[in-house]
PyMOL Python script that loads the backbone (N, CA, C, O; Angstrom):
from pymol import cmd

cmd.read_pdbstr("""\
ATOM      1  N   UNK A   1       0.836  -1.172   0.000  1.00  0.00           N
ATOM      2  CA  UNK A   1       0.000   0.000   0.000  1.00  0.00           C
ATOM      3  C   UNK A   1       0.889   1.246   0.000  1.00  0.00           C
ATOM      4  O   UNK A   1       1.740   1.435   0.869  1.00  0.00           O
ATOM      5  N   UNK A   2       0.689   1.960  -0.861  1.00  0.00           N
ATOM      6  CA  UNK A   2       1.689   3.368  -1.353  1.00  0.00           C
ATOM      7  C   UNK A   2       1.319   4.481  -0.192  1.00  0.00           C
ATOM      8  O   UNK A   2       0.159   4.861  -0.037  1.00  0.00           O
ATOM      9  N   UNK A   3       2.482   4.998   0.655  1.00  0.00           N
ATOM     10  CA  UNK A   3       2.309   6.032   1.695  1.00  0.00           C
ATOM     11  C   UNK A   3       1.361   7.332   0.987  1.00  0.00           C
ATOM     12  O   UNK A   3       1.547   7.767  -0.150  1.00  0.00           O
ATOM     13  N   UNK A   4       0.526   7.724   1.758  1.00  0.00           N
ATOM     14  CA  UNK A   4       0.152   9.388   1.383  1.00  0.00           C
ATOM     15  C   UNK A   4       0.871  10.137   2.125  1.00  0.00           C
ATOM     16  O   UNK A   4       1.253  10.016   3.289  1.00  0.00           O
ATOM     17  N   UNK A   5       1.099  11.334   0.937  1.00  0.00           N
ATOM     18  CA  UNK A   5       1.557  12.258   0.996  1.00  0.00           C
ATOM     19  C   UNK A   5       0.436  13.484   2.665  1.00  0.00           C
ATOM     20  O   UNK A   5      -0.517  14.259   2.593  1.00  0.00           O
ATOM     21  N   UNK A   6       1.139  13.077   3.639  1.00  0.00           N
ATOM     22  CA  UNK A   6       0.223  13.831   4.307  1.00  0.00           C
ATOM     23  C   UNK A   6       1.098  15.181   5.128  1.00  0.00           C
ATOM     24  O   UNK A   6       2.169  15.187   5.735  1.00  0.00           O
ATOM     25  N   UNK A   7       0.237  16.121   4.868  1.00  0.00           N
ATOM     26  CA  UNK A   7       0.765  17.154   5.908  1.00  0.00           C
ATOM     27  C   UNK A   7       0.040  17.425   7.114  1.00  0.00           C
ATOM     28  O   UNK A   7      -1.168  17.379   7.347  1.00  0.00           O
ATOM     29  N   UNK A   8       1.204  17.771   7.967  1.00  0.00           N
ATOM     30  CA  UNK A   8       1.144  17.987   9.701  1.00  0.00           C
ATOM     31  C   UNK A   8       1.180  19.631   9.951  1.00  0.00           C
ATOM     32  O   UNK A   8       1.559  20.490   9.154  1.00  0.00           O
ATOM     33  N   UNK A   9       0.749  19.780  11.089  1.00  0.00           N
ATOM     34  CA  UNK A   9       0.188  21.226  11.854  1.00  0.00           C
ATOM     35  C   UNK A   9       1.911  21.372  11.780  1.00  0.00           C
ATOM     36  O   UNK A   9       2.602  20.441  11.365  1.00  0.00           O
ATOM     37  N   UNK A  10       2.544  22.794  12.284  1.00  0.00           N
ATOM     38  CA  UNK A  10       3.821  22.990  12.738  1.00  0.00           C
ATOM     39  C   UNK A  10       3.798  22.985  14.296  1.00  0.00           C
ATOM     40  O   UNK A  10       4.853  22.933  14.928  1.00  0.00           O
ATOM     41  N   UNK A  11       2.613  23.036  14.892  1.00  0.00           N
ATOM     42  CA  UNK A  11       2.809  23.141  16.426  1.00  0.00           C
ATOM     43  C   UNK A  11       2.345  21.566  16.917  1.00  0.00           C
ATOM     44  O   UNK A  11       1.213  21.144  17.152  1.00  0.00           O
ATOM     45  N   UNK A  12       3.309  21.055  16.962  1.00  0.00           N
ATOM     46  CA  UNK A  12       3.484  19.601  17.130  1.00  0.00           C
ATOM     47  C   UNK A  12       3.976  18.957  18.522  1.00  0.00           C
ATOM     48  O   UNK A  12       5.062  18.441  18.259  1.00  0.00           O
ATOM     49  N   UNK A  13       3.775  18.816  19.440  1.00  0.00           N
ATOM     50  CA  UNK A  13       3.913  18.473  20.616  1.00  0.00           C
ATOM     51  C   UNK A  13       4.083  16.923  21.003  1.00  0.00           C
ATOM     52  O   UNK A  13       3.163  16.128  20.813  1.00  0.00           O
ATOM     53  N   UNK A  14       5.520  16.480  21.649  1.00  0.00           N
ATOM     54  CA  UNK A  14       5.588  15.093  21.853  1.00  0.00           C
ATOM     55  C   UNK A  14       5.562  14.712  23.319  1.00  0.00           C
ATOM     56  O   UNK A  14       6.640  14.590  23.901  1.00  0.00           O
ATOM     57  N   UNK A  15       4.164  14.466  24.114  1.00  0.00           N
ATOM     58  CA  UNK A  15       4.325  13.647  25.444  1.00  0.00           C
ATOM     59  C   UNK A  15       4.641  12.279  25.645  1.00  0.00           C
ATOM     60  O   UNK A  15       4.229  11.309  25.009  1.00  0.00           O
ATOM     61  N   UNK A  16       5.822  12.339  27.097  1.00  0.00           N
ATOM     62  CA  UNK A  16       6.469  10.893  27.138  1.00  0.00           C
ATOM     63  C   UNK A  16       5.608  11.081  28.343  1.00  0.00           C
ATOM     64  O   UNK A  16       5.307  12.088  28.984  1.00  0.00           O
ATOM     65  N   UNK A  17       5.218   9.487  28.496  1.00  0.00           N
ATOM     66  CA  UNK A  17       4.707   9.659  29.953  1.00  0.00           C
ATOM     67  C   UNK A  17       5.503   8.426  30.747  1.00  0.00           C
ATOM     68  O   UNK A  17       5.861   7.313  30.362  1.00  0.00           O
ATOM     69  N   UNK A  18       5.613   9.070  31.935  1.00  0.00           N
ATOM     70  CA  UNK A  18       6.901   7.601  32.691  1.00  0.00           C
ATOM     71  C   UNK A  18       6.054   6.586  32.655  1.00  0.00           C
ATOM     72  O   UNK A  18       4.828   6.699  32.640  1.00  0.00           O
ATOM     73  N   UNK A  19       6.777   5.400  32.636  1.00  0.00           N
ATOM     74  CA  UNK A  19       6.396   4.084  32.286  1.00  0.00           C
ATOM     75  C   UNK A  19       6.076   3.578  34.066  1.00  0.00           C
ATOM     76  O   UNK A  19       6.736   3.586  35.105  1.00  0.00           O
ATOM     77  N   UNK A  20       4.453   3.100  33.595  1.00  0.00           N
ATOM     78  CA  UNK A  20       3.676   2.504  35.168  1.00  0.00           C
ATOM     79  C   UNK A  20       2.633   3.851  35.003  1.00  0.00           C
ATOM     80  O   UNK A  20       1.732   3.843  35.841  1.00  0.00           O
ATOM     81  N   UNK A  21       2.616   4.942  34.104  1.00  0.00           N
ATOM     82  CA  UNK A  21       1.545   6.038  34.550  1.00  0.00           C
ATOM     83  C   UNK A  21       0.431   5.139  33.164  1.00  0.00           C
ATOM     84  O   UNK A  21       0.747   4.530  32.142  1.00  0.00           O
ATOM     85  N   UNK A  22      -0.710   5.415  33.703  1.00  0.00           N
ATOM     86  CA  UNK A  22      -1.764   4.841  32.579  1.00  0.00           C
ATOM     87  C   UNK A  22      -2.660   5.746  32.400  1.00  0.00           C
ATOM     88  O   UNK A  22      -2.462   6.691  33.163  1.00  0.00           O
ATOM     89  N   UNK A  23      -3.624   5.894  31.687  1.00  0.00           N
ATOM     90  CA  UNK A  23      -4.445   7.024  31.584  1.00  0.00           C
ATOM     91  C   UNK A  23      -5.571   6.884  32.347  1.00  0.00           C
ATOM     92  O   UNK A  23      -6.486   7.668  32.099  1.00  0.00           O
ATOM     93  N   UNK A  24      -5.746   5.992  33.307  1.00  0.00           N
ATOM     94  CA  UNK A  24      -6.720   6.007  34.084  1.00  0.00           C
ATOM     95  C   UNK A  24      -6.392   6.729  35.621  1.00  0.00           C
ATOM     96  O   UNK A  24      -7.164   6.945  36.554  1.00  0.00           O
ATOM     97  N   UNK A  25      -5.237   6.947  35.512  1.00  0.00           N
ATOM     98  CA  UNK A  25      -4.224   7.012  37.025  1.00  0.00           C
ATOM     99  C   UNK A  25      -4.792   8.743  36.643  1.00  0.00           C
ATOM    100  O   UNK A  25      -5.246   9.208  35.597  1.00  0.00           O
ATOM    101  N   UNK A  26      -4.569   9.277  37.765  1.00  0.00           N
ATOM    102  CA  UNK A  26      -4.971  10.777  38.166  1.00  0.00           C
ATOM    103  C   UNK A  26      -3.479  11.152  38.298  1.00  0.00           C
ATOM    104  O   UNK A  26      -3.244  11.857  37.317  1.00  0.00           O
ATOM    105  N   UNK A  27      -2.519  11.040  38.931  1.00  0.00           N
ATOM    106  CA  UNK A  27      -0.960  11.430  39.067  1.00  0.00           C
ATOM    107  C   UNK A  27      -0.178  10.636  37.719  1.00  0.00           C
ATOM    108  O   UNK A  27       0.443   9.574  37.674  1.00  0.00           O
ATOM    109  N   UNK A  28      -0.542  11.766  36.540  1.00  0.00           N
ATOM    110  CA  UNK A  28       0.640  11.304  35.917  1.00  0.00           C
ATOM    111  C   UNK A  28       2.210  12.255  35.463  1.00  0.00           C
ATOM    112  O   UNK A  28       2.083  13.422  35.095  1.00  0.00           O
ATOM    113  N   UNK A  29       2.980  11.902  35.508  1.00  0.00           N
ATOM    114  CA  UNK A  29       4.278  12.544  35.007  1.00  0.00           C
ATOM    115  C   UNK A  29       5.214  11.805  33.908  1.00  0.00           C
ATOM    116  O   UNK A  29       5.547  10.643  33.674  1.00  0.00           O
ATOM    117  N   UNK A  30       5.391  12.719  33.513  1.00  0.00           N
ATOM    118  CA  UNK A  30       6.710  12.741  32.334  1.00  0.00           C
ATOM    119  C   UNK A  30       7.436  13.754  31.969  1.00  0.00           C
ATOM    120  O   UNK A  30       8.082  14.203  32.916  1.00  0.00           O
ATOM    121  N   UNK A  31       7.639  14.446  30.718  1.00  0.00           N
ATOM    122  CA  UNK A  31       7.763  15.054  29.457  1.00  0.00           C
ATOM    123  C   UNK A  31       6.862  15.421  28.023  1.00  0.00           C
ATOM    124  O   UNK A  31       6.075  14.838  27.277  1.00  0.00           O
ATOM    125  N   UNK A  32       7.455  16.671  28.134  1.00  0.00           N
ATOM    126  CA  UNK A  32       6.894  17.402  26.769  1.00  0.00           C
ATOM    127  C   UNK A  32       7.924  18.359  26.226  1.00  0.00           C
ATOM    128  O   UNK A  32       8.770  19.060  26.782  1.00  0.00           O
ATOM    129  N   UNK A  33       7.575  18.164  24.916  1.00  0.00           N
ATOM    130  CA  UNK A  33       8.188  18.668  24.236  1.00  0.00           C
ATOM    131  C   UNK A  33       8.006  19.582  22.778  1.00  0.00           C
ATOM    132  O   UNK A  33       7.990  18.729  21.891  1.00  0.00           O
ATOM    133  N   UNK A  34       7.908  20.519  22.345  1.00  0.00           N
ATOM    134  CA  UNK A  34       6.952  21.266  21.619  1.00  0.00           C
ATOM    135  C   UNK A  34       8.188  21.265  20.309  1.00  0.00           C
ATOM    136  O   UNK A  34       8.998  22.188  20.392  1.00  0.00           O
ATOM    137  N   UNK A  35       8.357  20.330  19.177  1.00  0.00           N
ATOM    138  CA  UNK A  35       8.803  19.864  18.307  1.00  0.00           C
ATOM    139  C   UNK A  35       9.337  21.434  17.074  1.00  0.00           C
ATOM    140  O   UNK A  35      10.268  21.630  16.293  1.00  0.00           O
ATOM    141  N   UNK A  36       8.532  21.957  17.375  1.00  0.00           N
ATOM    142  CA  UNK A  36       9.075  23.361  16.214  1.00  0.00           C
ATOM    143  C   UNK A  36      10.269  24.248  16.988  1.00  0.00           C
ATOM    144  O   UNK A  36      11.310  24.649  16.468  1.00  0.00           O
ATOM    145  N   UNK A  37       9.813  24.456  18.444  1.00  0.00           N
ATOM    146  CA  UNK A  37      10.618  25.287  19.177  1.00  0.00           C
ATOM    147  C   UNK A  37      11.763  24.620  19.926  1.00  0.00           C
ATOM    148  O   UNK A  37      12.587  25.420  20.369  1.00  0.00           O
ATOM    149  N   UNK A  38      11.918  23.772  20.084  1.00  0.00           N
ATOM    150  CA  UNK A  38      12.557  23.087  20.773  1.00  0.00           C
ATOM    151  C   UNK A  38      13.141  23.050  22.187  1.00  0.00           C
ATOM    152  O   UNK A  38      14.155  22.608  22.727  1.00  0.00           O
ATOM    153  N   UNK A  39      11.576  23.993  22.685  1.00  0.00           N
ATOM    154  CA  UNK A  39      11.077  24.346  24.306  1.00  0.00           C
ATOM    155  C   UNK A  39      10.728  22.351  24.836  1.00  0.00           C
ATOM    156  O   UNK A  39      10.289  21.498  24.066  1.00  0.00           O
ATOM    157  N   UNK A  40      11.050  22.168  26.101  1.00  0.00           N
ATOM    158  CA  UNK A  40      10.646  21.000  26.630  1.00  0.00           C
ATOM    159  C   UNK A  40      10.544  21.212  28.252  1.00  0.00           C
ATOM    160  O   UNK A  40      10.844  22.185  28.945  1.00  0.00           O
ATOM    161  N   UNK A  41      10.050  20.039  28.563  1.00  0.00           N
ATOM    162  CA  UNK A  41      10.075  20.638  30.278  1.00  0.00           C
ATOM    163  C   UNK A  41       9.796  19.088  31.108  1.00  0.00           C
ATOM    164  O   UNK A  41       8.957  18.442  30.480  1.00  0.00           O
ATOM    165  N   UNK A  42      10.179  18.529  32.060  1.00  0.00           N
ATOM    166  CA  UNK A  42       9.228  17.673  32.877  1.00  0.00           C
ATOM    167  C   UNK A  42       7.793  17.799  33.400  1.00  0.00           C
ATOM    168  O   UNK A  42       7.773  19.014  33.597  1.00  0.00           O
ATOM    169  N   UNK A  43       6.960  17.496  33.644  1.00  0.00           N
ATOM    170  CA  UNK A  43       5.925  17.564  34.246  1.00  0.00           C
ATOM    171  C   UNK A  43       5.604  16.275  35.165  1.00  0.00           C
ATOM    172  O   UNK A  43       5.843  15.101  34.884  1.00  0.00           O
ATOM    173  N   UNK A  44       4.807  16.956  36.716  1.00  0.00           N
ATOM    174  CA  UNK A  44       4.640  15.840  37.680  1.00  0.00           C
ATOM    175  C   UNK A  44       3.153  15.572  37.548  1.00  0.00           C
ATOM    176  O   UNK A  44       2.641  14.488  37.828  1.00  0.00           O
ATOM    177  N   UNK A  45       2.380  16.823  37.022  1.00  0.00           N
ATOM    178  CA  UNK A  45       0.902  16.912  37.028  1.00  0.00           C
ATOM    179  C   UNK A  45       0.662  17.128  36.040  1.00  0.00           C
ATOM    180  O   UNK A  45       1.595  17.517  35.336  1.00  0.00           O
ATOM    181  N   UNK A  46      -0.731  17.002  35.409  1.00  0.00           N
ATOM    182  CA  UNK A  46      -1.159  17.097  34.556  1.00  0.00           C
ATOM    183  C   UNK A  46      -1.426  18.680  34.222  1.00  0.00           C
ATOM    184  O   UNK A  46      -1.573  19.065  33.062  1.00  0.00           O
ATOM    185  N   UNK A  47      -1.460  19.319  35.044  1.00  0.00           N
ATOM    186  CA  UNK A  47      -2.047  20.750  34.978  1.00  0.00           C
ATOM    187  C   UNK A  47      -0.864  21.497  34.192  1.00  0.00           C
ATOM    188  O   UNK A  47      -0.975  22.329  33.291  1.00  0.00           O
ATOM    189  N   UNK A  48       0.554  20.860  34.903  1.00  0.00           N
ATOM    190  CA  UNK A  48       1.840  21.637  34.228  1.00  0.00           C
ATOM    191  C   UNK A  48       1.847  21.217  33.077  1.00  0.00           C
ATOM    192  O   UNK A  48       2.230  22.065  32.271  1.00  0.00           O
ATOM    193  N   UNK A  49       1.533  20.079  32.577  1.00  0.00           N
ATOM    194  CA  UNK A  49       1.315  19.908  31.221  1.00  0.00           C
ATOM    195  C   UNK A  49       0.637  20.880  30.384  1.00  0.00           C
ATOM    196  O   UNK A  49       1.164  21.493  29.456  1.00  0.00           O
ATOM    197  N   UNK A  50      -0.480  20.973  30.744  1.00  0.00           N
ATOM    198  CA  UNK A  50      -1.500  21.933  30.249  1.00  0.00           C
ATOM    199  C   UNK A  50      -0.946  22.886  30.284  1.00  0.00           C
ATOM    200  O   UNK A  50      -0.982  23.108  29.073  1.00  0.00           O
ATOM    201  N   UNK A  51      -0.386  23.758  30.708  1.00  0.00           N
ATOM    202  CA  UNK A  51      -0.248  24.977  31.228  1.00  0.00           C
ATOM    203  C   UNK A  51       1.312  25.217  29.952  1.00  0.00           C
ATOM    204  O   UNK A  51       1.261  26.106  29.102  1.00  0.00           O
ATOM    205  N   UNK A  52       2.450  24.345  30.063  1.00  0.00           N
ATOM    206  CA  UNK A  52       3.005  24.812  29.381  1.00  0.00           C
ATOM    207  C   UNK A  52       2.377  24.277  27.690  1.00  0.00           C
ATOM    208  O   UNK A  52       2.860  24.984  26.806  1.00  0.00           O
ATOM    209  N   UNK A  53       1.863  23.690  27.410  1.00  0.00           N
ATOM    210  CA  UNK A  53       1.200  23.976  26.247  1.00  0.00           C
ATOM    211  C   UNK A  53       0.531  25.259  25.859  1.00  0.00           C
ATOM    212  O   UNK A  53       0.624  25.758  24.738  1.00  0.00           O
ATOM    213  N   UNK A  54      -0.021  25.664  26.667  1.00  0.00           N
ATOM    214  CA  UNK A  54      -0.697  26.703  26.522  1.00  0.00           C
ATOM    215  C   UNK A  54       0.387  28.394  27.163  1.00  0.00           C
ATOM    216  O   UNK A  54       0.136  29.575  27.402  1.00  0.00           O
ATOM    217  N   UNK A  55       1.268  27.727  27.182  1.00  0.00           N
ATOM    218  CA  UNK A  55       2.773  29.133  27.108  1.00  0.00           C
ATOM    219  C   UNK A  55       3.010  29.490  25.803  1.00  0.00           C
ATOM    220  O   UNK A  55       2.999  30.625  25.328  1.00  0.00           O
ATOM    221  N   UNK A  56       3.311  28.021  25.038  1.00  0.00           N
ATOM    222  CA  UNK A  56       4.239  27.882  24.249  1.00  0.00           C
ATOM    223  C   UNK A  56       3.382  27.953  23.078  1.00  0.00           C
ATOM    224  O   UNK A  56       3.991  28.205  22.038  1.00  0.00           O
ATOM    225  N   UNK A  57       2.233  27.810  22.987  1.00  0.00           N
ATOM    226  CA  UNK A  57       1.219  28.163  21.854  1.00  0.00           C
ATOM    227  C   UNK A  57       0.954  29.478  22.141  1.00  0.00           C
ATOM    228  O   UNK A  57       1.074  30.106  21.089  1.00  0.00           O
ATOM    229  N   UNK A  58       0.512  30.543  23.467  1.00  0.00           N
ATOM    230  CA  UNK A  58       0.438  31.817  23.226  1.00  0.00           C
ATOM    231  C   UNK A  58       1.252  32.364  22.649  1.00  0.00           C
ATOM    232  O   UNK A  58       0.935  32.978  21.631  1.00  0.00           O
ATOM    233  N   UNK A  59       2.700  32.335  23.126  1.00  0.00           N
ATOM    234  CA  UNK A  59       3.983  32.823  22.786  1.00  0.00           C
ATOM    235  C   UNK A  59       4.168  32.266  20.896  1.00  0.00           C
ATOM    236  O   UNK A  59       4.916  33.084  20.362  1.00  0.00           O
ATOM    237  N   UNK A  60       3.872  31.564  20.234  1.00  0.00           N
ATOM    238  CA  UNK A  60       3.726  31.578  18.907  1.00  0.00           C
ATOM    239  C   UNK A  60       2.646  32.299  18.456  1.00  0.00           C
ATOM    240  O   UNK A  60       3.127  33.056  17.613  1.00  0.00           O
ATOM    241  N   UNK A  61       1.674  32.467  18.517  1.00  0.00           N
ATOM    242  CA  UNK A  61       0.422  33.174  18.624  1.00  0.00           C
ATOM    243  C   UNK A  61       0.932  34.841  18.596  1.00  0.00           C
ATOM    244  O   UNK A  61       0.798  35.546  17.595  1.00  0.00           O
ATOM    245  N   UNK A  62       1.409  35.214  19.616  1.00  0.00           N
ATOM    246  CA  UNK A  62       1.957  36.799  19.912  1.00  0.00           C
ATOM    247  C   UNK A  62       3.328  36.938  18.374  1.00  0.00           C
ATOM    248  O   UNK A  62       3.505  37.979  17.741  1.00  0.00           O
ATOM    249  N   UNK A  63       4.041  35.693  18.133  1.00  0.00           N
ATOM    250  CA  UNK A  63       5.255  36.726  17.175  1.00  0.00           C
ATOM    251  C   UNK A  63       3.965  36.221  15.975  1.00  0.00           C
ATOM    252  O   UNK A  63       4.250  36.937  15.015  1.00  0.00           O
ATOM    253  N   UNK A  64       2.902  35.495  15.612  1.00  0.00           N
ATOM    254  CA  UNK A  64       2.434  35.535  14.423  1.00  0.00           C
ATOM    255  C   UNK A  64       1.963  37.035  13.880  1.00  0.00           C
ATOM    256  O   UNK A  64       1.501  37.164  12.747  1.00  0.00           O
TER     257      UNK A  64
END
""", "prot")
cmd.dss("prot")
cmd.show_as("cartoon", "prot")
cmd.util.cbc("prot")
cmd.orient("prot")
């Protein structure tokens, strides 16, 4: 089967989540990493997750 040609957003974000966290668990931690900027950070909560997503998308947003 021949690949399509597909295109992706530029604000591309990669979460690792530590291994033993599941998505049913309320305490999860890992990493993120925002793939264009090459801003990253740990996170213990989910909220810091959120939160720097939503830095790092305003802050592209403001130089557009």
């Amino acid at each position: 089967m021949p690949e399509e040609d597909v295109s992706l957003p530029t604000d591309l974000f990669v979460i690792q989540l530590q291994a033993g966290c599941g998505a049913s668990e309320v305490d999860r931690r890992g990493r993120v990493e925002h793939l264009a900027s090459g801003q990253a950070m740990r996170f213990s909560e989910e909220g810091e997750l959120w939160a720097f997503v939503d830095r790092v998308l305003a802050t592209a947003r403001e130089r557009d």
